[in-house]
N, C-alpha and C positions, 0 to 999 in steps of 0.2 A: 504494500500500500504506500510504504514512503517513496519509495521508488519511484513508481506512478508519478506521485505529485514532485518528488523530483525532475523526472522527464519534462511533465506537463510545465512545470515553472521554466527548467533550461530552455523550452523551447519557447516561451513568451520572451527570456531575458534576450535570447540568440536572434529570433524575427518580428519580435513586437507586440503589440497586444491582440490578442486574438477577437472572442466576443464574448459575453457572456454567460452564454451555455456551457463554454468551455470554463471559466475558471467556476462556475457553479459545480461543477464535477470533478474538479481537483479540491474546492473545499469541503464537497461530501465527504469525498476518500480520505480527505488530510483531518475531518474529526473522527473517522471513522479510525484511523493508524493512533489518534489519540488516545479515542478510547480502549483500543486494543494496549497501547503501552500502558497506558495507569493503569491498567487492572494487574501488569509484571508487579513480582515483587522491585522493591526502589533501589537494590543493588544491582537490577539487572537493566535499566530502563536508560543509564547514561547514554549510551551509546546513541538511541533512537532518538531518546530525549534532543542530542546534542542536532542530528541529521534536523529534526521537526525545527528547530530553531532557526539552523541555518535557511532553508528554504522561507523562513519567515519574514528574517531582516533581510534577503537577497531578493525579495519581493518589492520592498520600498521602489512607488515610483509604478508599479502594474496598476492597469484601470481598472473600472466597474468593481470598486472596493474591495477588491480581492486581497490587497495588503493588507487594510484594516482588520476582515473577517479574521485570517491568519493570525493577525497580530490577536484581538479577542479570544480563540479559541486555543492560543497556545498559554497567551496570560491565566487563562479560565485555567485551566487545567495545571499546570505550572506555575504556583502563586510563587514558591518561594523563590 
């Protein structure tokens, strides 16, 4: 799943902003890879933790609120 939204980010950063529908479905998957890592126990979640983040702040700058959403739903989840 981060992978996915990996790709899908690489390839807005790499040709630009796509539309909508597309980053609508990289933020499904990207709270969906959320939820799947909080429910790891917390010794095991750095790793994915660190990937969800990077995709987050290398988002700054993408349309149709997809940076914010990201930003929102990795804070939600990752308060500390």
């Amino acid at each position: 799943m981060i992978y996915y939204v990996e790709c899908g980010n690489k390839f807005t950063l790499d040709y630009g902003d796509v539309d909508q529908f597309f980053y609508d479905a990289l933020i499904e998957m990207y709270t969906k890879a959320i939820k799947n890592v909080t429910k790891m126990p917390k010794e095991k979640q750095g790793p994915f933790r660190k990937r969800l983040e990077r995709i987050m702040k290398s988002s700054s700058g993408i349309g149709w609120g997809y940076h914010d959403d990201l930003c929102h739903f990795f804070y939600e989840a990752f308060q500390s």
